[in-house]
C-alpha positions in Angstrom: -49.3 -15.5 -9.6 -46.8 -16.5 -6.8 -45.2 -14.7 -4.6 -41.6 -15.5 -5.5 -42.5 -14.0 -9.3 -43.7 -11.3 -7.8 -40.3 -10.4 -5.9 -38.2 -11.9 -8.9 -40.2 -9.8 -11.3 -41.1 -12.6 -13.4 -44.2 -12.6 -15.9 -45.3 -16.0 -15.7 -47.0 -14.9 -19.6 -43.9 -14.7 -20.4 -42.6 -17.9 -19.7 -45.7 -19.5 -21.4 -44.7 -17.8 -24.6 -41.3 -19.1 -24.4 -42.7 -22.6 -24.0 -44.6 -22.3 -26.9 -41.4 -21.1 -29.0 -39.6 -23.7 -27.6 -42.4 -26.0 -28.9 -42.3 -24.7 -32.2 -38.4 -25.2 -32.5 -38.9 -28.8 -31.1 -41.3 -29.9 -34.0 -39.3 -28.1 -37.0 -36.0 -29.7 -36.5 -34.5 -31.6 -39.0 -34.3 -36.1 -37.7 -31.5 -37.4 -37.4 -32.8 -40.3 -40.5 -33.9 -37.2 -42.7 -30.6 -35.8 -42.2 -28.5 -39.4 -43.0 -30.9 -39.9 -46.0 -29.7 -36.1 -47.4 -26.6 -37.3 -47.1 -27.0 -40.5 -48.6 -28.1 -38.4 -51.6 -25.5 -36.0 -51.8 -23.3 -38.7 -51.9 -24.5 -40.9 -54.8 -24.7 -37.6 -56.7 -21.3 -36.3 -56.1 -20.0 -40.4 -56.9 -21.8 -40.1 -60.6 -20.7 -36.2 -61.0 -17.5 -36.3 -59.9 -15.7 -39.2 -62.7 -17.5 -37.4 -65.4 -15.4 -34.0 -64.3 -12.7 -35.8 -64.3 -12.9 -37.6 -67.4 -13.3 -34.3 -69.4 -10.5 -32.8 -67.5 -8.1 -35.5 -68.7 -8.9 -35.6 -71.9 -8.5 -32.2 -72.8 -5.2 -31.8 -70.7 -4.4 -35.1 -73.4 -5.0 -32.8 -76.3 -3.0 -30.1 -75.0 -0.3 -32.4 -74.0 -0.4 -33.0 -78.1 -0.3 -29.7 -78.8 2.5 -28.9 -76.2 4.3 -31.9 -77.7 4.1 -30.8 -81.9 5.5 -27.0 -80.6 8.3 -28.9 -79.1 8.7 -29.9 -82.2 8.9 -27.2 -84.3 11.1 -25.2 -81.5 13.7 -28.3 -81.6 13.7 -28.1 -85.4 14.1 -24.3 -85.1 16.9 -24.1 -82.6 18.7 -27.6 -84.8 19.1 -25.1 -87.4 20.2 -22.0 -86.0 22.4 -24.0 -83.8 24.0 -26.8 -86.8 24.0 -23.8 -89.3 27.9 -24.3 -90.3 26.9 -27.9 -90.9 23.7 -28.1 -92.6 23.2 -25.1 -94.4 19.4 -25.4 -95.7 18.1 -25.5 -92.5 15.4 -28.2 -90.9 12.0 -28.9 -91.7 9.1 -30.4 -89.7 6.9 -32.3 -91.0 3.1 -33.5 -89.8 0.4 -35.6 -91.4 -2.5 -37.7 -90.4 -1.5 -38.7 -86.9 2.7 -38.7 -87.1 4.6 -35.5 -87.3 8.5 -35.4 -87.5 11.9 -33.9 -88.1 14.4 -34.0 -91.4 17.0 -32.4 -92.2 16.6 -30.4 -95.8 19.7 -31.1 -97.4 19.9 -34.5 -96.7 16.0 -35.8 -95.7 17.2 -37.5 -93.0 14.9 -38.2 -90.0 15.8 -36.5 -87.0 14.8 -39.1 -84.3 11.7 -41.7 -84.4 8.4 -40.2 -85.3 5.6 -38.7 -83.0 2.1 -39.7 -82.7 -0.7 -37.4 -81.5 -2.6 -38.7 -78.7 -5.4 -41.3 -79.8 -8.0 -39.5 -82.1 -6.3 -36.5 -83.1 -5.3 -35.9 -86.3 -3.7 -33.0 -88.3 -6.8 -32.0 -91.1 -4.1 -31.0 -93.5 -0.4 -32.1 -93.8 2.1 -29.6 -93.0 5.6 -28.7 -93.4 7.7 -25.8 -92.1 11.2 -25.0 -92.6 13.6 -23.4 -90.6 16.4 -21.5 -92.3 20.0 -20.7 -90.7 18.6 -17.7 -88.9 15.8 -19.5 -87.5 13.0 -18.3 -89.7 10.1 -20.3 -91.0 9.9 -20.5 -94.8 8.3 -22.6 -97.3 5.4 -23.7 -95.6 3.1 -25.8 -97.3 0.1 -24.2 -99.3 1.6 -20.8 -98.0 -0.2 -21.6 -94.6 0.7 -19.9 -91.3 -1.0 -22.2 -89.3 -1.2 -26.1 -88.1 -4.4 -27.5 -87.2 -5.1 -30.3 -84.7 -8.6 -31.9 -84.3 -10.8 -34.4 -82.8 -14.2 -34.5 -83.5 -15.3 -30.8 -83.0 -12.4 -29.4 -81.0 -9.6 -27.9 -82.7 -6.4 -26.2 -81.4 -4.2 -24.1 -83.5 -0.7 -23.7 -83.7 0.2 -19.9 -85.3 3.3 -19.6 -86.8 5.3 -16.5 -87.5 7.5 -16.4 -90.5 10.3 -14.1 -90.5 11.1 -15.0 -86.4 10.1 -18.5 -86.2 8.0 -17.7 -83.1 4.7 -19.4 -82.7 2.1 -19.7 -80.5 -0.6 -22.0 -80.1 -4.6 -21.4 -78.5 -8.1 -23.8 -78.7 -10.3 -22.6 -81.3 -14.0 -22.9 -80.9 
């Protein structure tokens, strides 16, 4: 032991075992190469995951965008025949088959603007039509449904409509 330990009160054990620590750290640190070829890694995987993510994300914000659209719809024909009641006194009707949906007016059958189409691949299973009387109410839906269907493949979203308010609401079934 030396003599300036000895006044500094160092244990030169001590020191050794830090060395030794120190030695340990040195050999179980991560190179610089195995760090870049993590990295590398990381990246091709977040470059293949990442489109698919996004893919799905747009198409179903597509379907709900057709969805969204059709309740425009049937609001518009709605609030057509509350609002042209003095004029058209049998009230509006939408209409929906295959891929097109649309707007007439019952007395007359005359299309309200150009026809819709639901985004590519959707389709309405069964043909509907509502009609909205003077007070805004549905009646004389087809088949006696209370409900609109919209698929593609196995998704489906459905559009619930409430007869004596003409109030819907619409949800993804599955």
């Amino acid at each position: 032991m030396r003599l300036t330990e000895v006044i500094l009160g160092r244990d030169p054990s001590r020191r050794a075992g830090r060395r030794r620590r120190l030695d340990v750290a040195r050999r179980s640190a991560v190179t610089l190469p195995e760090l870049i070829l993590v990295i590398v890694i990381l990246g091709i995987l977040a470059a293949v995951a990442v489109p698919r993510f996004a893919e799905s994300n747009l198409l179903a914000k597509k379907a709900e965008g057709s969805v969204k659209d059709v309740v425009a719809t049937l609001r518009l024909a709605r609030r057509m025949a509350i609002d042209r009641a003095a004029t058209n006194p049998n009230g509006f009707c939408a209409i929906g088959s295959g891929d097109a949906y649309s707007i007439y007016a019952a007395d007359t059958g005359r299309t309200e603007g150009a026809p819709k189409r639901l985004a590519s691949g959707w389709l309405f299973p069964i043909a509907y039509t509502v009609r909205f009387n003077t007070l805004g109410s549905a009646t004389n839906l087809a088949g006696g449904m209370n409900a609109i269907d919209i698929q593609k493949g196995g998704e489906t979203w459905r559009i619930e409509l409430y007869g004596a308010t003409g109030g819907l609401r619409y949800y993804k079934r599955n």
